[in-house]
LONUSE-835976 format. One record per residue: residue number from 1; residue in three letters; x, z, y negated of N, C-alpha, C in turn. Coordinates in Angstrom, 2 decimals. Layout:
# LONUSE-835976
<atom k="NUM" r="ALA" n_east="X" n_up="Z" n_north="Y" ca_east="X" ca_up="Z" ca_north="Y" c_east="X" c_up="Z" c_north="Y"/>
...
//
This chain:
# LONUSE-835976
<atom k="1" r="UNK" n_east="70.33" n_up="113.70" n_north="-72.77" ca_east="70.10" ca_up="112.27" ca_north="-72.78" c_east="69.00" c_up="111.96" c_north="-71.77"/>
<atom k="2" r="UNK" n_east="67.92" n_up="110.80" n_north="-71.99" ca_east="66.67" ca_up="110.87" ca_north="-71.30" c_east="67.28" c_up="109.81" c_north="-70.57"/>
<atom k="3" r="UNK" n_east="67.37" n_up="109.39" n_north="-69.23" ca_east="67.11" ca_up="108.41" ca_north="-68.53" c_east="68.30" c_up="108.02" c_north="-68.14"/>
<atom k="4" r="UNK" n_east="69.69" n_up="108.51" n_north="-69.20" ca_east="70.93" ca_up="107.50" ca_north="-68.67" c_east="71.99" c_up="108.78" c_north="-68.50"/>
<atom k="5" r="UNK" n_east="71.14" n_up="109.83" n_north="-68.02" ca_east="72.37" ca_up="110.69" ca_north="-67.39" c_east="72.71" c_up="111.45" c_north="-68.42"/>
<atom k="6" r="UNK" n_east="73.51" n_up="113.10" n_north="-67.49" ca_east="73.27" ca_up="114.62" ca_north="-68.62" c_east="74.79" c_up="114.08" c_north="-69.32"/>
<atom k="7" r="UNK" n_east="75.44" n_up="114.83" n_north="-69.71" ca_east="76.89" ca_up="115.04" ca_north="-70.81" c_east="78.00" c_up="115.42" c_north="-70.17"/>
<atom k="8" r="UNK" n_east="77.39" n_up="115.30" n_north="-68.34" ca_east="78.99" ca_up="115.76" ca_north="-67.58" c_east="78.88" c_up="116.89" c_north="-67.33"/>
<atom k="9" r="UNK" n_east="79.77" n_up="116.88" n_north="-65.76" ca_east="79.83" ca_up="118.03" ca_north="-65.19" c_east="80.85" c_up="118.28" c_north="-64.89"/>
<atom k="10" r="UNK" n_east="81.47" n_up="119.73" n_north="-65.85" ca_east="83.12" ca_up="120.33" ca_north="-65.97" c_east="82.95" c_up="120.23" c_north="-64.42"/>
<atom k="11" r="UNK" n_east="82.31" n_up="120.79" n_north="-63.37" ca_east="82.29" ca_up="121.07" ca_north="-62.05" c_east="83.05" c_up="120.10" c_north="-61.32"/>
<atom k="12" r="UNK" n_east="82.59" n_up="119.04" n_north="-61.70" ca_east="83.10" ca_up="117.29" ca_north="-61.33" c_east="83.17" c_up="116.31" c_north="-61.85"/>
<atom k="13" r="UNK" n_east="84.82" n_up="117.43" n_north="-62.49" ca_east="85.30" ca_up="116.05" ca_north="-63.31" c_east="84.66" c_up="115.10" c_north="-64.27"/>
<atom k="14" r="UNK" n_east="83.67" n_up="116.18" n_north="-64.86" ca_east="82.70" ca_up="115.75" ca_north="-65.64" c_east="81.53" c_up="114.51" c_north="-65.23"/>
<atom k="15" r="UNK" n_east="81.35" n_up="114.26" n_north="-64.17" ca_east="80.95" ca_up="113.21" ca_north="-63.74" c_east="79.36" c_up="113.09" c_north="-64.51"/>
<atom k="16" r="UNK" n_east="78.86" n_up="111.91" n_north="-64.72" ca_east="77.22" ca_up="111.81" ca_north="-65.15" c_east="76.35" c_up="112.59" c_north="-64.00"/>
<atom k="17" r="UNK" n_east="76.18" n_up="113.51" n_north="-64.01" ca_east="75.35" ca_up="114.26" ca_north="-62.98" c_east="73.65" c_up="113.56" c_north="-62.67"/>
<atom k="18" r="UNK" n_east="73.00" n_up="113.01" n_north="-63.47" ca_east="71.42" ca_up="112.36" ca_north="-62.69" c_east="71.04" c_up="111.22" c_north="-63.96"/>
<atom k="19" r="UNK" n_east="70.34" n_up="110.61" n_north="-63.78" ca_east="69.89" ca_up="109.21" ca_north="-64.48" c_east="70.35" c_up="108.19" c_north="-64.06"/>
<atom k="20" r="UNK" n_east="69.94" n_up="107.33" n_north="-65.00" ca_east="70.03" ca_up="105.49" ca_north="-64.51" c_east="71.81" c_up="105.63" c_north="-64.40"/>
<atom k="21" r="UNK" n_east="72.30" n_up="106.26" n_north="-64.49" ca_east="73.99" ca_up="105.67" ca_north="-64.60" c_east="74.66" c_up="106.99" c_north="-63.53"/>
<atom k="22" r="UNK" n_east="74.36" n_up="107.60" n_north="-62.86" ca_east="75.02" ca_up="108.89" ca_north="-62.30" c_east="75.59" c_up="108.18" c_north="-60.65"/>
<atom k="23" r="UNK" n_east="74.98" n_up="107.16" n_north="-60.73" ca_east="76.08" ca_up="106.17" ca_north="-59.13" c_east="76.84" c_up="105.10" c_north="-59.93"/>
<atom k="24" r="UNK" n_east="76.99" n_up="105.35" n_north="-61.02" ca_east="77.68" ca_up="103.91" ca_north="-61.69" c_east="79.06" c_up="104.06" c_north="-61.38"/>
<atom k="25" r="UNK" n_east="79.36" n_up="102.66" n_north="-60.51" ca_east="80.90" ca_up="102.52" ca_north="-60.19" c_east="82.24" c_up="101.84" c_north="-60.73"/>
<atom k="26" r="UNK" n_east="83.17" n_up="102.64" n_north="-61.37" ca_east="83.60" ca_up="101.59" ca_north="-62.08" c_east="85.22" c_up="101.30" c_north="-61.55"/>
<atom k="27" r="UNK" n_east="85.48" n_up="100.71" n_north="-61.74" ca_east="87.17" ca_up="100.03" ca_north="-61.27" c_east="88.04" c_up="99.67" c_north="-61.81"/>
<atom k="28" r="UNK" n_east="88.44" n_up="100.12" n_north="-63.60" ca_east="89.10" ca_up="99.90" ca_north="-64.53" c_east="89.52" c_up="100.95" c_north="-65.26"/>
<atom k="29" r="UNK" n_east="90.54" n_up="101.79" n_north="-65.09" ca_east="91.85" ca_up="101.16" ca_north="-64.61" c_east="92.26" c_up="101.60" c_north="-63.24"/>
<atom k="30" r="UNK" n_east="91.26" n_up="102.25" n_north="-62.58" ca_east="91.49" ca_up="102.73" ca_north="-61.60" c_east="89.80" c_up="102.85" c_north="-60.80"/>
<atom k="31" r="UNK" n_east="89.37" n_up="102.97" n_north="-59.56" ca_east="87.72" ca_up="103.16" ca_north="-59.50" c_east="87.65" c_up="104.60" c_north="-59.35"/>
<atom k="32" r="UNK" n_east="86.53" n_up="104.95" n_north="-60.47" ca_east="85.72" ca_up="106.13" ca_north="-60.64" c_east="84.63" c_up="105.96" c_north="-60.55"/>
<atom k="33" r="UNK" n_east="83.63" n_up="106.57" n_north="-61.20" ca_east="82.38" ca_up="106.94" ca_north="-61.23" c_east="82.37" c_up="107.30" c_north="-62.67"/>
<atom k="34" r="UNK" n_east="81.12" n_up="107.01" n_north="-63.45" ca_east="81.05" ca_up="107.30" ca_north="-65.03" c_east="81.31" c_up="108.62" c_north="-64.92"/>
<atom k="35" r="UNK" n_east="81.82" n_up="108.88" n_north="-66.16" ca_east="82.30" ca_up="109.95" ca_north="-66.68" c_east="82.13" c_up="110.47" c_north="-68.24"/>
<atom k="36" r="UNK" n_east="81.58" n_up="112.05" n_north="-68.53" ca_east="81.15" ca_up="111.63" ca_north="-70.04" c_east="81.64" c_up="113.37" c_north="-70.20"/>
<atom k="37" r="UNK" n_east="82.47" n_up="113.59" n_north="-71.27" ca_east="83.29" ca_up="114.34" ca_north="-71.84" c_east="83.04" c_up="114.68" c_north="-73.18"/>
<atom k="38" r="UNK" n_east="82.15" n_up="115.52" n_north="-74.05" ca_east="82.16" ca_up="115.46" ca_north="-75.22" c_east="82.49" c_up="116.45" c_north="-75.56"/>
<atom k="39" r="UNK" n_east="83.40" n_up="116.28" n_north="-76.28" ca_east="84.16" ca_up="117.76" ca_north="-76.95" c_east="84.63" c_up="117.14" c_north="-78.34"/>
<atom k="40" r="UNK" n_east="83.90" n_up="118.71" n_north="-79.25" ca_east="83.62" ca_up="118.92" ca_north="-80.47" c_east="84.79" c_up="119.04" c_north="-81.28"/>
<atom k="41" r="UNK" n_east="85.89" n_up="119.24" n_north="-80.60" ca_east="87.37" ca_up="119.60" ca_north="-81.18" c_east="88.18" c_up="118.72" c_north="-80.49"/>
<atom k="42" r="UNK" n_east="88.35" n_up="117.66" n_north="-79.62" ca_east="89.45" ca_up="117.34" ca_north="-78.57" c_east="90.67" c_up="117.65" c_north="-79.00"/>
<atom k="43" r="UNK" n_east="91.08" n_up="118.02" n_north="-80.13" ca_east="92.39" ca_up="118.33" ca_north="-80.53" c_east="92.61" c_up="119.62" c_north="-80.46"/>
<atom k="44" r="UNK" n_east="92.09" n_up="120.17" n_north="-79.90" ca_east="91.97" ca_up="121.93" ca_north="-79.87" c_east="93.38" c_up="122.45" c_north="-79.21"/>
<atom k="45" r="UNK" n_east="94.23" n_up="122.46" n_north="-79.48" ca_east="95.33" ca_up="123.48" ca_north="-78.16" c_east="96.34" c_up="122.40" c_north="-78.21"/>
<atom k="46" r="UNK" n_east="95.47" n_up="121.12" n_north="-78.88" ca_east="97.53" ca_up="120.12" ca_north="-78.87" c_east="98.40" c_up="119.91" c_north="-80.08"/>
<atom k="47" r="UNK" n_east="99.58" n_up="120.72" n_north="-79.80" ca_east="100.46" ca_up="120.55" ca_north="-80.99" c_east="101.04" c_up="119.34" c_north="-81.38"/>
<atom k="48" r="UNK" n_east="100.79" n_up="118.35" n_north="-80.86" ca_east="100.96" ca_up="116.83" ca_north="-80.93" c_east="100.23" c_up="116.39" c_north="-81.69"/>
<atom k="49" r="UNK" n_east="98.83" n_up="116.39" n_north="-82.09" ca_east="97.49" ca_up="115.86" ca_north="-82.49" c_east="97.93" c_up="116.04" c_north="-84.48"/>
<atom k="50" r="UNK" n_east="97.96" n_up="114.74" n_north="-85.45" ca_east="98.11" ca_up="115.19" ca_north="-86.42" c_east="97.02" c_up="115.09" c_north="-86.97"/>
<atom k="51" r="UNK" n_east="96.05" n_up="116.49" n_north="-87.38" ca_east="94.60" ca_up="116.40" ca_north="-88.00" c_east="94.98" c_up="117.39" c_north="-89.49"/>
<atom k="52" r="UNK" n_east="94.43" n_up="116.31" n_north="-90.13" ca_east="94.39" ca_up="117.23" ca_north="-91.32" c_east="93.50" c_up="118.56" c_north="-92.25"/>
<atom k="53" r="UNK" n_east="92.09" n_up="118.17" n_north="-90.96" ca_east="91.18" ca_up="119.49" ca_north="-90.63" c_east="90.80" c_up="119.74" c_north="-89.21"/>
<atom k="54" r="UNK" n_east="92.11" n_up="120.72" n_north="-89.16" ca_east="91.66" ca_up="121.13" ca_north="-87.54" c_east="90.53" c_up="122.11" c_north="-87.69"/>
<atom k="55" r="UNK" n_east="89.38" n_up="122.34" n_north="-88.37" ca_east="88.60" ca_up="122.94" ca_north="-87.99" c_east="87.37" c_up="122.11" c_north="-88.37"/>
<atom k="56" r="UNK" n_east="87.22" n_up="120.83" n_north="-88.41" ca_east="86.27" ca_up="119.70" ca_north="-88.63" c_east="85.69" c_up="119.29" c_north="-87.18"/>
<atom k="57" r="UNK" n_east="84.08" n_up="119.61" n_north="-87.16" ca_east="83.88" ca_up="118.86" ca_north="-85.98" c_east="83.70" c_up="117.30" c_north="-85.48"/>
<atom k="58" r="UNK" n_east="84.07" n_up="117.16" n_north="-84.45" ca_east="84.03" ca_up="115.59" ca_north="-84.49" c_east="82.96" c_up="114.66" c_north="-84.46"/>
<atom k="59" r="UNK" n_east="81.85" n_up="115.42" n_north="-84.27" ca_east="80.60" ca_up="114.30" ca_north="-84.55" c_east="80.10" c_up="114.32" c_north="-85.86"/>
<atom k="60" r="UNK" n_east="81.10" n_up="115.09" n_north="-86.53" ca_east="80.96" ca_up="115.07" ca_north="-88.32" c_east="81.86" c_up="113.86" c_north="-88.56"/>
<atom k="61" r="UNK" n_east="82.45" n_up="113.52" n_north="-88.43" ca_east="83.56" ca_up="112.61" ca_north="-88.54" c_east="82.74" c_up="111.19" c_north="-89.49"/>
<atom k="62" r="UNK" n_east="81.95" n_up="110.75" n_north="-88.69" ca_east="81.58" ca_up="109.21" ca_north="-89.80" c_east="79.90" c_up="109.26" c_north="-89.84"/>
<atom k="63" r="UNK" n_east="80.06" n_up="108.98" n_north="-91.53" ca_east="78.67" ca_up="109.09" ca_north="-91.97" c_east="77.94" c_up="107.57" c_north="-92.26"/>
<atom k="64" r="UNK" n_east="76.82" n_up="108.13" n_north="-91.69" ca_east="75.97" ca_up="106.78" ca_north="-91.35" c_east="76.35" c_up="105.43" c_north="-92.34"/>
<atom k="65" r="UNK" n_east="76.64" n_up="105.50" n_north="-93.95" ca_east="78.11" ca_up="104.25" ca_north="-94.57" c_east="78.76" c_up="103.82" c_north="-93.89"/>
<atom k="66" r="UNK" n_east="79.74" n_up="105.18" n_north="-93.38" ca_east="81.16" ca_up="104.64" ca_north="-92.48" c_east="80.42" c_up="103.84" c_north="-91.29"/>
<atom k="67" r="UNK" n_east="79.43" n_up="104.27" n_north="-90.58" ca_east="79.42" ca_up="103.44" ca_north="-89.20" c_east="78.43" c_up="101.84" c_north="-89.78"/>
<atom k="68" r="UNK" n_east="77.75" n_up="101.73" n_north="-90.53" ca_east="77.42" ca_up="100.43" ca_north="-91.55" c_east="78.46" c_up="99.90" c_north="-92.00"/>
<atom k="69" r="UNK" n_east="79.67" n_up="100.28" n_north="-92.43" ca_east="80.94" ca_up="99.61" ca_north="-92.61" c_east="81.71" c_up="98.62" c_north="-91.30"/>
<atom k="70" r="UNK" n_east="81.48" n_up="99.41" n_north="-90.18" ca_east="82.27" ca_up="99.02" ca_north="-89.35" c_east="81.67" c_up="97.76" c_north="-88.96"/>
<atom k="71" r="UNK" n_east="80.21" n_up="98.03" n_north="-88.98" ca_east="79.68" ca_up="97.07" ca_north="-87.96" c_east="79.41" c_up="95.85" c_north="-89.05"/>
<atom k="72" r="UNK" n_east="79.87" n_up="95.82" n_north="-90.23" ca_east="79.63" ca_up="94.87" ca_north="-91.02" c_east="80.92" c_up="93.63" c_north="-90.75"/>
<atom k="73" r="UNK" n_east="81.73" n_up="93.90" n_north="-89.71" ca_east="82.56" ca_up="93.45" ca_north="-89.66" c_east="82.42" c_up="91.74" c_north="-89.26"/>
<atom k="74" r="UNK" n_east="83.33" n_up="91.06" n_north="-89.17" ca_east="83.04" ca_up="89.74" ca_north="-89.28" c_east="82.97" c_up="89.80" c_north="-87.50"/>
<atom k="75" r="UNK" n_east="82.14" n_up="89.45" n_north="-86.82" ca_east="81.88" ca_up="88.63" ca_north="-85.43" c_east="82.60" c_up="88.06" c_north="-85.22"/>
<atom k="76" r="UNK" n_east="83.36" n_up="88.73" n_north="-83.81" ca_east="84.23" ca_up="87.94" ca_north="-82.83" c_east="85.84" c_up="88.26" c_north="-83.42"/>
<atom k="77" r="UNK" n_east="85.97" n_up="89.41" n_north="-84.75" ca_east="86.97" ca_up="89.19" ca_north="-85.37" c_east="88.07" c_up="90.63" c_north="-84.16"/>
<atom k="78" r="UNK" n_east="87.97" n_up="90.90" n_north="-83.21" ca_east="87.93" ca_up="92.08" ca_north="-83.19" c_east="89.70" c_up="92.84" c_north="-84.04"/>
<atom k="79" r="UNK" n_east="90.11" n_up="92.47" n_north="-84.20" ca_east="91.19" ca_up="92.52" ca_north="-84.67" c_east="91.03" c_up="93.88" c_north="-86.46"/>
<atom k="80" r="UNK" n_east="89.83" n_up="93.27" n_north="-87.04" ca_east="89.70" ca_up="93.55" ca_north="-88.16" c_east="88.58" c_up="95.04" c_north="-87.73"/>
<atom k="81" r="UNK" n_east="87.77" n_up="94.75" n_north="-86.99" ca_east="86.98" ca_up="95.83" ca_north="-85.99" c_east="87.82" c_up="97.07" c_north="-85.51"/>
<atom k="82" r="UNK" n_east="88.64" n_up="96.55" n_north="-85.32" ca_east="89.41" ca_up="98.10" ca_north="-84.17" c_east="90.12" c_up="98.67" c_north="-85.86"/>
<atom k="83" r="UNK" n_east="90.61" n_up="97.88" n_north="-86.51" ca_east="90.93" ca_up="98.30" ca_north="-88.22" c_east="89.92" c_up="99.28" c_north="-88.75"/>
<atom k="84" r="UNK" n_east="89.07" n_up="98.89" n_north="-89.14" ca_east="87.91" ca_up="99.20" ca_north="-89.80" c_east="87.29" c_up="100.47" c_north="-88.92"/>
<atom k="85" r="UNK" n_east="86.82" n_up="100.65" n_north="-87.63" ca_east="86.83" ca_up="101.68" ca_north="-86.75" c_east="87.99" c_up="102.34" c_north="-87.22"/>
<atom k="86" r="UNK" n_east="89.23" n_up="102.65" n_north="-87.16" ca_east="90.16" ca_up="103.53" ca_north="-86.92" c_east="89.96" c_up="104.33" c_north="-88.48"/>
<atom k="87" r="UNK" n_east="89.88" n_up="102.98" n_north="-89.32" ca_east="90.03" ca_up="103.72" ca_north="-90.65" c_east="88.41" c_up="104.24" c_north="-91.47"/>
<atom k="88" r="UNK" n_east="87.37" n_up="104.23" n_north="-90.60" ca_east="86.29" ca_up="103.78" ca_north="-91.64" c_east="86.33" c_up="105.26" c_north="-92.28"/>
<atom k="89" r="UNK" n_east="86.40" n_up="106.53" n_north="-92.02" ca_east="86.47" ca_up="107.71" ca_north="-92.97" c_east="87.46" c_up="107.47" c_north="-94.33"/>
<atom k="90" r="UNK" n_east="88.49" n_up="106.83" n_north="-94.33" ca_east="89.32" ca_up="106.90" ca_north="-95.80" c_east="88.52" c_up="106.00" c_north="-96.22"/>
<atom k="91" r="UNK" n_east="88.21" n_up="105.29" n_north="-95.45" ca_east="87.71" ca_up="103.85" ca_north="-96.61" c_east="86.38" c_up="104.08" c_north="-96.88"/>
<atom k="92" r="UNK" n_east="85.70" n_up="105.11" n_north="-96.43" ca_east="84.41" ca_up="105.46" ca_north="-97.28" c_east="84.63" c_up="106.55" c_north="-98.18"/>
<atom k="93" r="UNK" n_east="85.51" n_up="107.22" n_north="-97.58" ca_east="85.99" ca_up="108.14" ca_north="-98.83" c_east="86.79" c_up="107.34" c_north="-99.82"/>
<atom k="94" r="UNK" n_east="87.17" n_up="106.59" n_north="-100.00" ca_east="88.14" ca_up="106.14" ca_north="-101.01" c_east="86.79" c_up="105.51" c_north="-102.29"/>
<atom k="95" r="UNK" n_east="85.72" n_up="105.17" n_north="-101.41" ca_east="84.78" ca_up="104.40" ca_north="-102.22" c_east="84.34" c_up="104.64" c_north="-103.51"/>
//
Protein backbone atom coordinates (compact mmCIF):
# COMPACT_ATOMS: atom_id res chain seq x y z
CA UNK A 1 0.00 0.00 0.00
CA UNK A 2 1.53 3.49 -1.14
CA UNK A 3 1.26 6.18 1.43
CA UNK A 4 -1.25 4.70 4.08
CA UNK A 5 0.93 2.10 5.60
CA UNK A 6 2.44 -1.77 4.88
CA UNK A 7 -0.25 -4.95 5.76
CA UNK A 8 1.08 -5.32 9.43
CA UNK A 9 3.56 -6.47 11.45
CA UNK A 10 3.10 -10.27 12.88
CA UNK A 11 6.23 -8.77 15.02
CA UNK A 12 3.72 -6.15 16.54
CA UNK A 13 0.71 -7.25 16.80
CA UNK A 14 0.42 -6.55 13.37
CA UNK A 15 0.63 -2.97 13.83
CA UNK A 16 0.66 -0.47 10.42
CA UNK A 17 4.43 -0.36 10.39
CA UNK A 18 5.19 3.30 8.10
CA UNK A 19 2.78 5.72 6.15
CA UNK A 20 0.21 8.35 6.67
CA UNK A 21 -1.61 6.02 9.31
CA UNK A 22 1.37 4.03 11.28
CA UNK A 23 0.85 6.73 14.60
CA UNK A 24 -2.88 6.47 14.15
CA UNK A 25 -4.49 6.34 17.61
CA UNK A 26 -7.46 4.77 18.23
CA UNK A 27 -9.74 4.30 21.45
CA UNK A 28 -12.61 2.01 20.47
CA UNK A 29 -13.12 -0.44 22.16
CA UNK A 30 -10.18 -0.18 23.88
CA UNK A 31 -6.90 2.41 22.73
CA UNK A 32 -4.60 0.87 20.18
CA UNK A 33 -2.82 1.87 17.35
CA UNK A 34 -4.11 0.79 13.68
CA UNK A 35 -3.87 -2.51 13.05
CA UNK A 36 -4.11 -4.47 9.65
CA UNK A 37 -4.34 -8.35 9.51
CA UNK A 38 -4.99 -9.92 6.20
CA UNK A 39 -5.39 -13.40 6.06
CA UNK A 40 -6.36 -15.39 3.04
CA UNK A 41 -8.08 -18.22 5.03
CA UNK A 42 -9.09 -16.65 8.60
CA UNK A 43 -10.95 -19.77 9.11
CA UNK A 44 -7.96 -21.91 8.86
CA UNK A 45 -7.55 -24.20 12.21
CA UNK A 46 -11.25 -23.22 13.62
CA UNK A 47 -13.56 -26.00 14.08
CA UNK A 48 -16.25 -23.53 14.91
CA UNK A 49 -16.14 -21.55 11.52
CA UNK A 50 -19.13 -22.99 9.22
CA UNK A 51 -17.55 -22.59 5.53
CA UNK A 52 -18.79 -24.44 2.91
CA UNK A 53 -15.37 -24.06 0.92
CA UNK A 54 -12.72 -24.26 3.26
CA UNK A 55 -10.31 -24.10 0.62
CA UNK A 56 -11.75 -20.71 -1.06
CA UNK A 57 -9.67 -17.72 -0.72
CA UNK A 58 -11.07 -14.80 0.84
CA UNK A 59 -10.34 -12.00 -1.42
CA UNK A 60 -12.15 -14.29 -3.95
CA UNK A 61 -15.16 -14.00 -2.02
CA UNK A 62 -17.22 -10.94 -3.88
CA UNK A 63 -17.16 -10.14 -7.42
CA UNK A 64 -17.06 -6.72 -8.56
CA UNK A 65 -21.62 -7.34 -9.08
CA UNK A 66 -21.61 -8.44 -5.54
CA UNK A 67 -19.71 -5.28 -4.25
CA UNK A 68 -22.13 -2.94 -6.95
CA UNK A 69 -24.95 -4.69 -5.18
CA UNK A 70 -24.12 -3.66 -1.87
CA UNK A 71 -23.40 -0.26 -2.42
CA UNK A 72 -26.60 0.14 -4.37
CA UNK A 73 -28.16 0.13 -1.21
CA UNK A 74 -30.66 2.74 -0.17
CA UNK A 75 -28.66 5.75 1.91
CA UNK A 76 -28.75 6.02 5.47
CA UNK A 77 -30.66 2.57 5.39
CA UNK A 78 -27.94 0.82 7.27
CA UNK A 79 -30.04 -1.89 8.41
CA UNK A 80 -30.63 -3.24 4.77
CA UNK A 81 -26.58 -2.54 4.17
CA UNK A 82 -25.17 -4.80 6.88
CA UNK A 83 -28.07 -7.42 5.00
CA UNK A 84 -26.93 -7.06 1.69
CA UNK A 85 -23.02 -7.05 2.82
CA UNK A 86 -23.45 -10.30 4.78
CA UNK A 87 -25.40 -11.89 2.00
CA UNK A 88 -24.15 -10.28 -1.30
CA UNK A 89 -22.35 -13.79 -2.59
CA UNK A 90 -25.86 -15.91 -2.55
CA UNK A 91 -27.60 -13.12 -3.88
CA UNK A 92 -25.34 -12.77 -6.82
CA UNK A 93 -25.18 -16.22 -7.15
CA UNK A 94 -28.78 -16.82 -6.99
CA UNK A 95 -29.05 -14.19 -9.96
Amino acid sequence: MSGLGGWGDPATDYSVPDGGFSELHLSYPSPHILRRNFTLQPWKGDAFVLITDSYKIANTSFTAAAVEAVLESPAGDFKYFQEALENAEVRIGDK
